[in-house]
N, C-alpha and C positions, 0 to 999 in steps of 0.2 A: 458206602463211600466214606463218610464219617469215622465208622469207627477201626479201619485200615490207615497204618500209615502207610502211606502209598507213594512211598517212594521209590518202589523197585523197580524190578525192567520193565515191565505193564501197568501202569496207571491206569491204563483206559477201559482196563476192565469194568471199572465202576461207572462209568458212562454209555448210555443207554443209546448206544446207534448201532446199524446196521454197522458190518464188518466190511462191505464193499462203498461206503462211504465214511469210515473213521481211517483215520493213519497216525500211529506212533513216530513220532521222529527221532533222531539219533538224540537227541538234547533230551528226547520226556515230553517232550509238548505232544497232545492230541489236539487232531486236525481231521473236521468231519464240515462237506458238502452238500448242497444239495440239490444242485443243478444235476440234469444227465448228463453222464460224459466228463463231468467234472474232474480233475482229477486233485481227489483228497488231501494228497502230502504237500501242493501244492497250488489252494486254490486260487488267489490271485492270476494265477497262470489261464483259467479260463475268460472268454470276451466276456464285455459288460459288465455294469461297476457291479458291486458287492457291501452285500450290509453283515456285519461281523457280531454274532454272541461269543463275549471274551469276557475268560475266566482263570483260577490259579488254582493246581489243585495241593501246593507245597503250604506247608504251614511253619509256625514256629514252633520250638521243642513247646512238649506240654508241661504241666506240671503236674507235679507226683500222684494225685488224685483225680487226674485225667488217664493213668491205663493200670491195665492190669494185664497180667500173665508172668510170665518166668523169666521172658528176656529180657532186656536193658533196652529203651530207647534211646540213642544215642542221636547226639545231634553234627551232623556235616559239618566239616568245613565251610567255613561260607565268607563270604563276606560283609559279615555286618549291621547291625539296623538299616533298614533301608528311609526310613520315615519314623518319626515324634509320636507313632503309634505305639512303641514300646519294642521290644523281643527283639532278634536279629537274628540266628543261623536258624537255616533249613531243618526241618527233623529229620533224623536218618531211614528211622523205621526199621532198627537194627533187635536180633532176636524174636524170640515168639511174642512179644506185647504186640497189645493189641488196643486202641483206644475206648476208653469209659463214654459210652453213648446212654441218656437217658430221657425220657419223655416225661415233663411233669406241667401241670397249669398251663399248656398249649405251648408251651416251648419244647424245644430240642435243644439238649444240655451235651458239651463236649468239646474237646479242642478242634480247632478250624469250622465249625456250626457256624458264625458269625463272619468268620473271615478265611472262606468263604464259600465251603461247601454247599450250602446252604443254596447260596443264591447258582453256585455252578450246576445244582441239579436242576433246580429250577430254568436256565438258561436252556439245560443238557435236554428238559423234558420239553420244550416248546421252540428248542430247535426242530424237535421230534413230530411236534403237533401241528404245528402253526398250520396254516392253508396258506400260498403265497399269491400276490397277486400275479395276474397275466402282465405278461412286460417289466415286471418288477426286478430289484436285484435280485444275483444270485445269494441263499444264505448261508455264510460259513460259519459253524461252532467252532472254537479256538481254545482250549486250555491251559494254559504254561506253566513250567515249573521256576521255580526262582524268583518269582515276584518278591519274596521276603527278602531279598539276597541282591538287590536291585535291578531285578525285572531283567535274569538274563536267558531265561525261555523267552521273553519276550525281543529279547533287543535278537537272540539267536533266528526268532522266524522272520523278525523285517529283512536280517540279512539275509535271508535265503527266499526272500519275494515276496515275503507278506504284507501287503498294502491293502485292504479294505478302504473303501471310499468313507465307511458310513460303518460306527460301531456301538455299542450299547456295551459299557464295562460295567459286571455286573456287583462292584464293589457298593459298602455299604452309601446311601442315601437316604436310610428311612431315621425321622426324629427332627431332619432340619428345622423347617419351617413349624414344626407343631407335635407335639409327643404320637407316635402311631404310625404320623404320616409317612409316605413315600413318596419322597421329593423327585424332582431331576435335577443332576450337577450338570451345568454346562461349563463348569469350568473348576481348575484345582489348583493348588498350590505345588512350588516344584520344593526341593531341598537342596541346599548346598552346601557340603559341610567341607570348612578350611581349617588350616593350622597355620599360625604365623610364628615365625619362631626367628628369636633376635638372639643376634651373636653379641657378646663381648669378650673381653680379655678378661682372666682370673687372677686376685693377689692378695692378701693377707688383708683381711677388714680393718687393721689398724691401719693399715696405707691406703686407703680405697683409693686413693687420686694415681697409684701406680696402675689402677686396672680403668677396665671398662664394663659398668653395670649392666649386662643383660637384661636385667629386670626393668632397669628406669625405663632403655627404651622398649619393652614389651608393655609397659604402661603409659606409656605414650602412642602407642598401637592401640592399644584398648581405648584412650581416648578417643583416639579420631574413629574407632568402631560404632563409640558409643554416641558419635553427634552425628553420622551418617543419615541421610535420608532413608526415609522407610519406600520401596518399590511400590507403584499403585499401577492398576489396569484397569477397565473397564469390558466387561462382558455380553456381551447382549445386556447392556443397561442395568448389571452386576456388579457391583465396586469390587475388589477383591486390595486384598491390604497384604502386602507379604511385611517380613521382619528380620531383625540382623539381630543377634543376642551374643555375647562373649560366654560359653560354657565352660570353660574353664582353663587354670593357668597353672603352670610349674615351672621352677624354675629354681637355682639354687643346690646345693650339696651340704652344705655345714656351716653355722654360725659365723665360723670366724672369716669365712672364705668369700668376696665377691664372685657372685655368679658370674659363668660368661654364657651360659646359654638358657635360656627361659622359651617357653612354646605358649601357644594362646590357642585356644580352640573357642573355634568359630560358628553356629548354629543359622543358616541363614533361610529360609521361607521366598521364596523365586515368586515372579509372577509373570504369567506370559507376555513378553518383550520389555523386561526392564529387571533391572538387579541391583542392589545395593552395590556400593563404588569401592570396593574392599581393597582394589590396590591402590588409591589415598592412606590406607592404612601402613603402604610399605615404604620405612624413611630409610635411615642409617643404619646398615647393619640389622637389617628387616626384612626375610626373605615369605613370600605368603604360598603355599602349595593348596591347591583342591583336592581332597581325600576323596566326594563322592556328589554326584552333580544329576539328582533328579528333574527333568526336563518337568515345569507347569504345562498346565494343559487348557487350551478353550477351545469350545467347540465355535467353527466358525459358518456352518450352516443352520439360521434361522428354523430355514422350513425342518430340516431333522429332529430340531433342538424342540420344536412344537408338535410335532408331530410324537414324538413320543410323552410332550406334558400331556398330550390329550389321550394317549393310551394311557397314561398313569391315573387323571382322573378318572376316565371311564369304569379302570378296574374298583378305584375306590368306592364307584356309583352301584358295581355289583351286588347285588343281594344275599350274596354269600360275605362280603367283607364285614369284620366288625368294626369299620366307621360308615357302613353306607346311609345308616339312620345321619350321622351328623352331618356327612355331606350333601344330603340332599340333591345328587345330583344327577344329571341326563346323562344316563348309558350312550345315547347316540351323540351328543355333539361335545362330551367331554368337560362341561362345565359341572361344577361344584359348589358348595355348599361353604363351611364351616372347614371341616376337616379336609382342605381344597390345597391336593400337591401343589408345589411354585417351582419353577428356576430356582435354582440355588447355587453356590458356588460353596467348594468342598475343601476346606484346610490341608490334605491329607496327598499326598505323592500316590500316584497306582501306575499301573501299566498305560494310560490314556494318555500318561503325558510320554509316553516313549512313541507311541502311533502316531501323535498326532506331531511330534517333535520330526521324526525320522522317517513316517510312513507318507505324512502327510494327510491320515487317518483326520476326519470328521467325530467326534465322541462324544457321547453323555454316557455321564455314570449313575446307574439306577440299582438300587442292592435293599436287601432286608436286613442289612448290619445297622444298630442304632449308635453312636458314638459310649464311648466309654466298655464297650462287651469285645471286641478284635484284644487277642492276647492276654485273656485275662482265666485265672483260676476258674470265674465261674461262668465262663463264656456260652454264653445262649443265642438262640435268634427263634422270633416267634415263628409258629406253623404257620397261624392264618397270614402272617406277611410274607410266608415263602408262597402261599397260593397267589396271593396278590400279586406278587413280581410272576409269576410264571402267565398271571392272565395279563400282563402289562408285558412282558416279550412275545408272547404271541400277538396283541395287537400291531405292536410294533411291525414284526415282522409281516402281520395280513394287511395293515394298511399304507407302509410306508412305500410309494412304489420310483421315490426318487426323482419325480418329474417334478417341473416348475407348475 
């Protein structure tokens, strides 16, 4: 799966499900069931709620030392960074390359390992495993393409029915609360990013009183940006802090010329049900447009949100994990030690916040990405923490059975 870019007409090759419960859809997204009768391309479409493993199988382009072969890896059109994660377009997966995958010191070395291969096989294998319980939901695996790109595999299946009650995104969470660990997010931050752009009139800087400064008033935008309140929420008893920052400004042509138009670009950190007050920012001659508006995310079911903290400990408590010495902790009732998963709440935009935005999706994000490896030259993600998430989706999935 890893070392494919796999962006072509079948992605879902690399994903280990039967063939009469996976479906391709026109967008890229794979969609596999696992009720009988279910029907794959469109499982919301069957009764009874559903608990969803969601994953992205698009990466960002690599860099030069992540492939080899003959051909060029080209990168799509796309739309953009999606998130303060770094990278922005989609890889192509254009020519015969082929990604650089390596094994060394218990890591798996390569582009998209981290973000998010990694955790999607993991997901992909314990969709495959799990035991579900009797009466319990049905479980959908879910893949998308475009998450880099802002999540439009994703926004493409809510429009076409995809509602899951209850989702586990399997992006990164492990490192929050303590180096190793794997956390639970129950909640994320969204992105907003604007441009405010002030008009004036243009005139020869020896006259400036015949024109009007573009600039003064884009710095008077900037001020009222800059003494805005900061957005706060509260999560299942989780602070989460979003933020509004001015990334940068242009304006002007030539020395001797008063500017008439100046732009401001706006970096803003969302938080579920509250937003910095950015059109305060638009006076005279001060027009503000939204470029790209990632929906925050909180999960709003308790029992879910615990239910999977206490699969997370448990796997920690496993005897195969290498923190189970420091956790010290009871495989059966999920309590811990030292090295003891928490709630946490995740800086970072994923797909969770478009489900739980537009789906009305329930979501925790659980992943073996540690912060600072998604996008990066030398992007890794541990083995023994993709075992870990794989024995923490199967819990999930065999104990969670949605009832009060």
């Amino acid at each position: 799966m890893t070392d494919t870019p796999d962006r072509g007409p079948d992605p879902s090759g690399a994903l280990d499900a039967p063939a009469d419960v996976r479906s391709l859809t026109r967008e890229g997204n794979v969609l596999a069931a696992r009720a009988p009768g279910g029907d794959p391309a469109s499982p919301p479409a069957t009764e009874g709620p559903t608990l969803a493993f969601v994953g992205h199988h698009d990466v960002v382009p690599p860099d030069d030392s992540q492939v080899r072969g003959d051909g060029d890896v080209d990168a799509e059109a796309g739309g953009g960074a999606t998130d303060g994660q770094g990278g922005g377009e989609t890889d192509g997966g254009q020519g015969g390359s082929e990604y650089v995958v390596e094994t060394r010191d218990g890591r798996l070395y390569g582009r998209g390992t981290a973000d998010m291969k990694g955790s999607l096989a993991a997901l992909a294998c314990a969709f495959r495993d799990a035991p579900l319980p009797a009466g319990g939901p049905q479980l959908v695996f879910a893949s998308f393409v475009g998450e880099e790109v802002g999540g439009e595999g994703c926004r493409a299946a809510i429009e076409d029915g995809f509602a899951p009650d209850w989702a586990v995104v399997g992006e990164g969470s492990t490192g929050y609360s303590g180096a190793g660990v794997t956390d639970v997010a129950v909640a994320h931050k969204g992105r907003r990013a604007s441009t405010l752009v002030a008009h004036g009139r243009a005139a020869h800087a020896s006259e400036p009183e015949r024109g009007e400064n573009a600039v003064y008033r884009a710095t008077d935008a900037v001020s009222t940006v800059r003494d805005l309140d900061v957005p706060r929420a509260t999560v299942l008893g989780h602070d989460l802090a979003g933020s509004v920052v001015v990334t940068g400004i242009e304006g002007g042509e030539a020395w001797n010329v008063v500017p008439e138009r100046c732009t401001v670009t706006v970096d803003e950190r969302t938080v579920p049900g509250d937003r910095a007050d950015l059109a305060s920012a638009v006076g005279e001659a001060v027009d503000w447009g939204v470029d790209q508006d990632l929906p925050p995310m909180a999960c709003g079911d308790e029992r879910f949100a615990d239910a999977a903290l206490v699969a997370a400990r448990r796997a920690h408590a496993h005897s195969a994990d290498p923190l189970a010495d420091e956790s010290n902790g009871d495989a059966v009732s999920g309590q811990a030690g030292d090295a003891t998963p928490e709630h946490v709440v995740k800086p970072h935009a994923t797909d969770a916040g478009w489900l739980a935005d537009r789906a009305g999706t329930d979501c925790v994000v659980c992943g073996a990405a540690e912060p600072g490896e998604a996008h990066t030259a030398g992007e890794s993600v541990s083995l023994a923490v993709l075992d870990r998430c794989y024995r923490i989706y199967r819990l999930v999935a065999g104990t969670f059975t949605g009832e009060d």
